[in-house]
Z-matrix of the N, CA and C atoms (Angstrom, degrees):
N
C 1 1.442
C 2 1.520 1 111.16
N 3 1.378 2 116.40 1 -36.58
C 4 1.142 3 115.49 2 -165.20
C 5 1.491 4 113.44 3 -81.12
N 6 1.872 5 115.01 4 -14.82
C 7 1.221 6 113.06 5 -161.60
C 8 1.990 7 84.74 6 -94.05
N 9 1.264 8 118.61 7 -43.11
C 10 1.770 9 126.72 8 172.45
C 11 1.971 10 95.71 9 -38.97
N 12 1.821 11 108.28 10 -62.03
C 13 1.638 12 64.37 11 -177.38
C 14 1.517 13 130.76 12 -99.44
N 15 1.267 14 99.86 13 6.65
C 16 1.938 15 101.65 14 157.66
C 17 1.375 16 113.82 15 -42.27
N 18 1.687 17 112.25 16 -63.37
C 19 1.651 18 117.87 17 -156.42
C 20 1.803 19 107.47 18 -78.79
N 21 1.408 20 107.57 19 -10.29
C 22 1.908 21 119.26 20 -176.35
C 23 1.689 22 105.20 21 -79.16
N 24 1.520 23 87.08 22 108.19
C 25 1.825 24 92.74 23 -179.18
C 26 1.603 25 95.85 24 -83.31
N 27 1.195 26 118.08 25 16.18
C 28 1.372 27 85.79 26 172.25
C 29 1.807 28 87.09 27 -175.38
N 30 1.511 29 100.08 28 139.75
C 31 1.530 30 109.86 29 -174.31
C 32 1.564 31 106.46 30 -102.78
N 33 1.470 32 105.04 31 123.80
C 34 1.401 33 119.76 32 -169.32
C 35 1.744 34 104.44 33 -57.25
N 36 1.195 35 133.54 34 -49.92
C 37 1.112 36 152.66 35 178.41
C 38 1.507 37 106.49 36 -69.54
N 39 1.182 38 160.51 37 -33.02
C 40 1.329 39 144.62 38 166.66
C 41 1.722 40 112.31 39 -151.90
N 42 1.452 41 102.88 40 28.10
C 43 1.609 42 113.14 41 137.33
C 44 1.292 43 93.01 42 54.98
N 45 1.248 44 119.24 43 45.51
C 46 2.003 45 107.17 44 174.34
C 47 1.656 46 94.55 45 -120.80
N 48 0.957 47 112.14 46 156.78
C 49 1.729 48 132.65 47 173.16
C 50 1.392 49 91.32 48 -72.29
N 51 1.535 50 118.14 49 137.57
C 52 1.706 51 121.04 50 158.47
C 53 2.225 52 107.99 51 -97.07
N 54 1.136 53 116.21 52 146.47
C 55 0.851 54 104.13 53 169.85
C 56 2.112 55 95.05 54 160.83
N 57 1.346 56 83.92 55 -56.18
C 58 1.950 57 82.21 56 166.68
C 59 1.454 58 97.14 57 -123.37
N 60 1.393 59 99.52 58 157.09
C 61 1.642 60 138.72 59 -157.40
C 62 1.528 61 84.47 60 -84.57
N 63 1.304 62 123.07 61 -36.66
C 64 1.670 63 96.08 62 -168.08
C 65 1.696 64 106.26 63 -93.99
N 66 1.019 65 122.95 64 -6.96
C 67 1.730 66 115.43 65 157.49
C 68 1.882 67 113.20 66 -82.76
N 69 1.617 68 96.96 67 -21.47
C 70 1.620 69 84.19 68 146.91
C 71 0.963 70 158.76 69 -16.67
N 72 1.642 71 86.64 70 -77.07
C 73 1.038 72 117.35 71 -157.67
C 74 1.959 73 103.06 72 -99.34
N 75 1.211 74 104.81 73 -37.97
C 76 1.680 75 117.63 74 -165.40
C 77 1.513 76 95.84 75 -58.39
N 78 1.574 77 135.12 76 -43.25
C 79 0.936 78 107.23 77 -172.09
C 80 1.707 79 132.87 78 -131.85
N 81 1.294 80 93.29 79 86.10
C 82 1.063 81 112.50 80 178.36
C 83 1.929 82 111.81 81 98.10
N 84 0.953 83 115.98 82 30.28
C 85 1.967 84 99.40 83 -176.13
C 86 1.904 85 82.06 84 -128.72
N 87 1.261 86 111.47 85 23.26
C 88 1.786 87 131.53 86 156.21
C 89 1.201 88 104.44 87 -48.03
N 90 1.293 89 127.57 88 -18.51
C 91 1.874 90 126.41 89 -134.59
C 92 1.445 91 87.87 90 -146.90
N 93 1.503 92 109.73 91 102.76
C 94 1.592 93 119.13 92 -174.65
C 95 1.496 94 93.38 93 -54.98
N 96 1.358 95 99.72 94 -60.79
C 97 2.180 96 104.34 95 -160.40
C 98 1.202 97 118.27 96 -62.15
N 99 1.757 98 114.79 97 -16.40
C 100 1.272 99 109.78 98 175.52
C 101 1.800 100 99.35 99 -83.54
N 102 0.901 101 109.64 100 -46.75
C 103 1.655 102 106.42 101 176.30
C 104 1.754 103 118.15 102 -38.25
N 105 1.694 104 98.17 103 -46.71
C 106 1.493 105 104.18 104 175.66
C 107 1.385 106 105.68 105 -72.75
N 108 1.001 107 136.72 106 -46.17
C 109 1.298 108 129.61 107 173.73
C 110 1.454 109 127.76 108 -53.78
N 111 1.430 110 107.26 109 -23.45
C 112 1.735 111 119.91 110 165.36
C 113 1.275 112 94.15 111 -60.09
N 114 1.380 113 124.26 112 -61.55
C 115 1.509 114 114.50 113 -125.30
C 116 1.927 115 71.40 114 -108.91
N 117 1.052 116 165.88 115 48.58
C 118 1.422 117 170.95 116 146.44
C 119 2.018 118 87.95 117 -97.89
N 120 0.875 119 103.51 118 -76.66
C 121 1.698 120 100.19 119 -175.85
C 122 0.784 121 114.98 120 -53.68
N 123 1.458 122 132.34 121 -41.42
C 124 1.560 123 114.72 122 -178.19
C 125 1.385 124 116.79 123 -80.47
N 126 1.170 125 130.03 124 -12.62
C 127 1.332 126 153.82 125 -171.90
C 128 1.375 127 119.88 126 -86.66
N 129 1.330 128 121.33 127 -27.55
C 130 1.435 129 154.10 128 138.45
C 131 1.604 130 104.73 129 14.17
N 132 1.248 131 144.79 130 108.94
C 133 1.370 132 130.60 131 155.88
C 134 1.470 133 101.28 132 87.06
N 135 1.483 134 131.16 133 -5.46
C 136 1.563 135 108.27 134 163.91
C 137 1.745 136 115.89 135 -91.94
N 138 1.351 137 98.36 136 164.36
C 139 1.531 138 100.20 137 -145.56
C 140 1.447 139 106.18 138 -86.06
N 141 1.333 140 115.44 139 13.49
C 142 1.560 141 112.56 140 168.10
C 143 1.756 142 96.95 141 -91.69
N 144 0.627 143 120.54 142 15.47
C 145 2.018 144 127.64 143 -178.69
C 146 1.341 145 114.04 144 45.98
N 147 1.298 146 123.73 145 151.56
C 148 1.154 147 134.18 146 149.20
C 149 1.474 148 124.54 147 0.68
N 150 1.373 149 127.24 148 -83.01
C 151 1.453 150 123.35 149 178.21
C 152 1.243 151 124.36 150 -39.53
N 153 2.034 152 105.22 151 -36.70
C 154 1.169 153 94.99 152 166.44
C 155 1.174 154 151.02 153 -57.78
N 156 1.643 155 99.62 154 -40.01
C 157 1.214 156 112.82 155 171.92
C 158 1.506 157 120.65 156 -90.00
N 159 1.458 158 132.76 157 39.95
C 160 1.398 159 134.19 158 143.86
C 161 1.352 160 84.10 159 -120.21
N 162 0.509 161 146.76 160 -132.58
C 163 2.000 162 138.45 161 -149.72
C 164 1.493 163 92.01 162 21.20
N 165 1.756 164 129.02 163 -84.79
C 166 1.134 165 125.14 164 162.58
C 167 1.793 166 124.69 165 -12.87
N 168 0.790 167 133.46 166 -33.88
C 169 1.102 168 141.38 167 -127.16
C 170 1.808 169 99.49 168 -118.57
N 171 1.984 170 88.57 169 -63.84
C 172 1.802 171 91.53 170 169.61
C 173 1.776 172 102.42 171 -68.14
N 174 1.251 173 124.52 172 -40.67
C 175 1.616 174 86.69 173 175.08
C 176 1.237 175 151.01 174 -85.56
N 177 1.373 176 98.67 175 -3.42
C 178 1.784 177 110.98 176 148.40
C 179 1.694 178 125.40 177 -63.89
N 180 1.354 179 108.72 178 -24.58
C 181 1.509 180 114.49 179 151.09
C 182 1.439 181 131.71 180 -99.20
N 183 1.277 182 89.36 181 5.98
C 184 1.836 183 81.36 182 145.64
C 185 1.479 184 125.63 183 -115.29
N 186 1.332 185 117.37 184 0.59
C 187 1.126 186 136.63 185 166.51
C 188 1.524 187 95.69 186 -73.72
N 189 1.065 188 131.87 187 -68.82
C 190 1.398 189 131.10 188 163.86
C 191 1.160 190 127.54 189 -22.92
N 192 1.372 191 132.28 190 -46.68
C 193 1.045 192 143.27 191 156.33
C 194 1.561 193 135.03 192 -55.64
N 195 1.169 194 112.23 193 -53.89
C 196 1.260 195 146.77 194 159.66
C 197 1.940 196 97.01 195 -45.97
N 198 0.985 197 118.43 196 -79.76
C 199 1.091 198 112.98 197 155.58
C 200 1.978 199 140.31 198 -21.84
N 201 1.071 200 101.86 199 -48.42
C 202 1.605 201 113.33 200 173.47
C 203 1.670 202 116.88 201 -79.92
N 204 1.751 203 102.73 202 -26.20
C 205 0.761 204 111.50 203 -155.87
C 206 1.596 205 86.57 204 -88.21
N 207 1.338 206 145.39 205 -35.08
C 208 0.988 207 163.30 206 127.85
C 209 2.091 208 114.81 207 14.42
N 210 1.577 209 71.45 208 -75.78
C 211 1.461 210 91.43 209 -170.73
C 212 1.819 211 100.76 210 -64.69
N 213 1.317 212 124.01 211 -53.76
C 214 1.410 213 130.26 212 176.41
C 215 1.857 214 95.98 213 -35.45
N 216 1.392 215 125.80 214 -67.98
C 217 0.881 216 109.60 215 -172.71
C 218 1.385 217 122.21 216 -58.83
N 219 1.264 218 138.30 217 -43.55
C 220 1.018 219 160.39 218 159.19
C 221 1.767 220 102.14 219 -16.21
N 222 1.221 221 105.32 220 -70.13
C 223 1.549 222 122.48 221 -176.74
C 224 1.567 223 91.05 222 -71.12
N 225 0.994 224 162.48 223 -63.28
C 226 1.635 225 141.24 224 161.40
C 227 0.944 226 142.88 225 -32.94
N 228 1.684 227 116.52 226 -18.27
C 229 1.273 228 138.57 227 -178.31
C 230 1.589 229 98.80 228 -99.55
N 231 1.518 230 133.95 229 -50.78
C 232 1.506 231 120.14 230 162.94
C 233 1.524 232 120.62 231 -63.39
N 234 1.108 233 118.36 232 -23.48
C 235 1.278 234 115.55 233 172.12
C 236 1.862 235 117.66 234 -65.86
N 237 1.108 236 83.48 235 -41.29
C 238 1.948 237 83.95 236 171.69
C 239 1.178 238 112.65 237 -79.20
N 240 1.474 239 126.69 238 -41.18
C 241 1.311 240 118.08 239 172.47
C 242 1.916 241 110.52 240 -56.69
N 243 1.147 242 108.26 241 -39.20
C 244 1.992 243 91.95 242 -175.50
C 245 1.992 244 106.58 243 -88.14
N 246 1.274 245 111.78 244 -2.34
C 247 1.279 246 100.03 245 163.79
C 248 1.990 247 89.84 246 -88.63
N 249 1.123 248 149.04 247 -26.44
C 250 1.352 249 127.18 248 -151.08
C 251 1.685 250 97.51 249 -79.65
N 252 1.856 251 114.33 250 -23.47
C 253 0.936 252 133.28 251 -159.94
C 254 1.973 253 103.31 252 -81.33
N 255 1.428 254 94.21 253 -47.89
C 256 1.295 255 91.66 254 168.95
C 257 1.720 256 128.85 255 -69.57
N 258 1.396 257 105.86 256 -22.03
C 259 1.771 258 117.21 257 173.79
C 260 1.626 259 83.18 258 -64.78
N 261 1.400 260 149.37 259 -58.77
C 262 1.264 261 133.33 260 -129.65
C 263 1.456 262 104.58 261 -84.99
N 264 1.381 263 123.12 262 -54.74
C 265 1.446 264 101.81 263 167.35
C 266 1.444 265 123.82 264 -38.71
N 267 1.478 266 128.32 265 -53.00
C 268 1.614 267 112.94 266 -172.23
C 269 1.412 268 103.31 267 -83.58
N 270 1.567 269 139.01 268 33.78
C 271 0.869 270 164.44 269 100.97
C 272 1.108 271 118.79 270 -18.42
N 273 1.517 272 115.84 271 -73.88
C 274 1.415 273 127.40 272 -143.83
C 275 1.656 274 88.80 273 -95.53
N 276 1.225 275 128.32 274 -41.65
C 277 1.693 276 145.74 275 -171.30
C 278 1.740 277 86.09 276 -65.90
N 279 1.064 278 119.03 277 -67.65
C 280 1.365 279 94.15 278 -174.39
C 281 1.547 280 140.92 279 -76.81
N 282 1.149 281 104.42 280 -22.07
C 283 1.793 282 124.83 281 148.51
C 284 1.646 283 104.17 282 -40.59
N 285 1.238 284 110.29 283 -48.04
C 286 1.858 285 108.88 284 -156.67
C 287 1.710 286 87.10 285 -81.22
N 288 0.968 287 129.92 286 -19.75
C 289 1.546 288 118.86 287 -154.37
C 290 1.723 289 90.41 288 -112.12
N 291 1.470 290 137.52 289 -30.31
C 292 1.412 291 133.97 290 132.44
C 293 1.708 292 126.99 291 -7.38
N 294 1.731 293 83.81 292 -67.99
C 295 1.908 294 89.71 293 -167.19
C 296 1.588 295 98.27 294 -92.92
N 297 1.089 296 130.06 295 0.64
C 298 1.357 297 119.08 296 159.73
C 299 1.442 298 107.52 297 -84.93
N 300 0.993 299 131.55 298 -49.64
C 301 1.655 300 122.96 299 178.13
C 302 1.955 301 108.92 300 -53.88
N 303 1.398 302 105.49 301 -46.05
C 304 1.547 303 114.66 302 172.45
C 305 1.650 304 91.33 303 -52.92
N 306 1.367 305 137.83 304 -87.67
C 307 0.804 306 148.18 305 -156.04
C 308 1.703 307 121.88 306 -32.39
N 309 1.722 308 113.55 307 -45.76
C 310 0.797 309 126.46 308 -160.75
C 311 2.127 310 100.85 309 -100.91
N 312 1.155 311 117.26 310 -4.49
C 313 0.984 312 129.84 311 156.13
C 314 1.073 313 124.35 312 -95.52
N 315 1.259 314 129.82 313 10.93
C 316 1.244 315 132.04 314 -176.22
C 317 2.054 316 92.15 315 -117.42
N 318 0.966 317 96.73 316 -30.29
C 319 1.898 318 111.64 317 -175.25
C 320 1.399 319 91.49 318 -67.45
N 321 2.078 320 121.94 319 -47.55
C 322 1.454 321 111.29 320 -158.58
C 323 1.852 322 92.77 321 -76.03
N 324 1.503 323 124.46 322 -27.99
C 325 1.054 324 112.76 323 -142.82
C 326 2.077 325 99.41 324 -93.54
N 327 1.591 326 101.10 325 -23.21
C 328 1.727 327 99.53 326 152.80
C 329 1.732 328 132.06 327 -54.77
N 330 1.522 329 100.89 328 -26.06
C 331 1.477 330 114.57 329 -157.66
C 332 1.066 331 84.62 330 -69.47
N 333 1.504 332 129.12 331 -68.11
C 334 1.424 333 123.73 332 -154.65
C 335 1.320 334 147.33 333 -48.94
């Protein structure tokens, strides 16, 4: 089943392209039971039966899930890293402009 809907450019039941997870997911395969219910009909009459193939079915959608859920974090975890990246320059700009004022008071306060 899983290799039928890898190679299916196109799902008879909600007409989406397979290939990325977020046209997957965006339209409409949101809905575990409607998903099981796709793949229950088409599945219909092969001789591993029915149960098998929704058992099949929920764990390719939770792999699915598991998956998005993945990537969401993923995309939260670079996102904090290039804001942490952007805090560090005005970081570093104001540190440098710190130890030069330290610095140069420390020069007036040797002179004397």
């Amino acid at each position: 089943m899983v290799r039928d809907l890898r190679k299916a450019k196109l799902f008879p039941y909600f007409g989406i392209k397979l290939g990325t997870l977020n046209g997957f997911a965006a339209r409409g395969f949101r809905e575990r039971k409607r998903f099981r219910a796709y793949v229950t009909r088409v599945y219909r009459g092969q001789p591993a039966g029915i149960a098998h193939w929704r058992r099949v079915a929920s764990e390719v959608w939770c792999a699915h899930d598991y998956i998005l859920r993945l990537r969401k974090r993923a995309s939260r975890t670079e996102r904090a890293r290039l804001q942490r990246l952007a805090r560090k320059g005005a970081y570093r700009a104001k540190e440098r402009e710190r130890l030069r004022a330290f610095r140069a008071k420390e020069r007036k306060r040797r002179g004397k």
